[in-house]
C-alpha positions as a printed NumPy array, in Angstrom:
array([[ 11.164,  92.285,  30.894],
       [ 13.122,  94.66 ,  28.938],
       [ 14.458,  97.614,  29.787],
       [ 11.156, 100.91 ,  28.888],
       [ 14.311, 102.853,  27.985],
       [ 16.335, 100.768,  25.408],
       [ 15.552, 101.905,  21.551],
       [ 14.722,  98.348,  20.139],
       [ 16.024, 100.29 ,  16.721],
       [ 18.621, 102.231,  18.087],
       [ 20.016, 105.024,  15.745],
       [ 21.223, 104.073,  12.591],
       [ 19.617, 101.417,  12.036],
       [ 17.399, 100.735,   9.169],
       [ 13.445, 100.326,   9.582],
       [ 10.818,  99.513,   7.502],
       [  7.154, 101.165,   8.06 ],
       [  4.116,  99.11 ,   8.053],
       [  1.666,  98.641,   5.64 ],
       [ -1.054, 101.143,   5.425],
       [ -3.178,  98.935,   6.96 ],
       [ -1.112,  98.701,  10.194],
       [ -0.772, 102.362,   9.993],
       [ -4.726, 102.858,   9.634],
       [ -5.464, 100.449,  13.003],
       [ -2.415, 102.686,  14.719],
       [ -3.995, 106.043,  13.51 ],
       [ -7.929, 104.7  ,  14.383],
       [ -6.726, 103.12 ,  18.057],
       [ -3.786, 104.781,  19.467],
       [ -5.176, 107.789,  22.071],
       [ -1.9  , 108.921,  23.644],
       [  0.926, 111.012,  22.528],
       [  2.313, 111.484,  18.557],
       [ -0.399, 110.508,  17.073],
       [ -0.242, 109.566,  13.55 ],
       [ -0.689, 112.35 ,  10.714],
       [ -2.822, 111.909,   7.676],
       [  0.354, 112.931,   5.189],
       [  2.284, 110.229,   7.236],
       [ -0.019, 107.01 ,   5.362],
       [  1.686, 108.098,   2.328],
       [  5.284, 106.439,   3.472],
       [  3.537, 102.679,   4.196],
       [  6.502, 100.083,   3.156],
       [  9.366, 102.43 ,   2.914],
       [ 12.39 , 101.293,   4.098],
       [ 14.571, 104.487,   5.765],
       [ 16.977, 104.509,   8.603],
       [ 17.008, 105.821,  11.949],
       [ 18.086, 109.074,  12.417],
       [ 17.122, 109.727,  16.287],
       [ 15.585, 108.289,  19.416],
       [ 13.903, 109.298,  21.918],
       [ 11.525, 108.02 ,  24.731],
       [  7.649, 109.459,  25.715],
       [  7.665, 109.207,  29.825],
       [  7.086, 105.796,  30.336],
       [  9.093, 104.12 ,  27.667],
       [  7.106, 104.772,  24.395],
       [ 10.015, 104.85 ,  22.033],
       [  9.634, 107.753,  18.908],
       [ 11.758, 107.3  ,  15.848],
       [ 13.196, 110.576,  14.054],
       [ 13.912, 108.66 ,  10.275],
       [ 15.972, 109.983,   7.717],
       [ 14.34 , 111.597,   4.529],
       [ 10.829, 110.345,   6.01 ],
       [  8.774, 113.109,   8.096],
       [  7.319, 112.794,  11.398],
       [  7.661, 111.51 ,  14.48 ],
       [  6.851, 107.419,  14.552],
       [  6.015, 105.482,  17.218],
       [  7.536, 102.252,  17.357],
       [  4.668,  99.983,  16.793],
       [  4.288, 101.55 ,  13.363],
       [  8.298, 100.351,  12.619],
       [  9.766,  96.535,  11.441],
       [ 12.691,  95.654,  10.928],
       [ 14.302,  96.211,   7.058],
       [ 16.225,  92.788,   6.325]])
């Protein structure tokens, strides 16, 4: 098991957000804190890089990007090869 508290993209690193249709099933499903915003669907597939982390209670890592607002939660984040 991993560590809850461990940034799997720690700062400075650079992260591409899902597709819009990821983003959609996050926004439709997830119930719990940060919740996706409407003006946030806009940045599907951009690549940006990590300005801050920090972690909900509980582990739930949220990504501060560069040039990109909002708060993201991780499972809305890839990796940018």
């Amino acid at each position: 098991m991993r560590d809850p508290y461990k940034a799997i993209f720690p700062e400075g690193s650079k992260v591409r957000i899902a597709a819009t249709a990821v983003l959609e099933e996050f926004q439709k499903t997830w119930k719990y804190h940060h919740p996706l915003q409407p003006e946030q669907l806009q940045f599907a597939g951009v690549t940006a890089v990590v300005k801050s982390v920090g972690f909900y209670h509980g582990g739930d890592q949220l990504y501060v990007l560069e040039d990109v607002p909002g708060i993201w939660n991780e499972p809305c984040l890839e990796a940018a090869d």
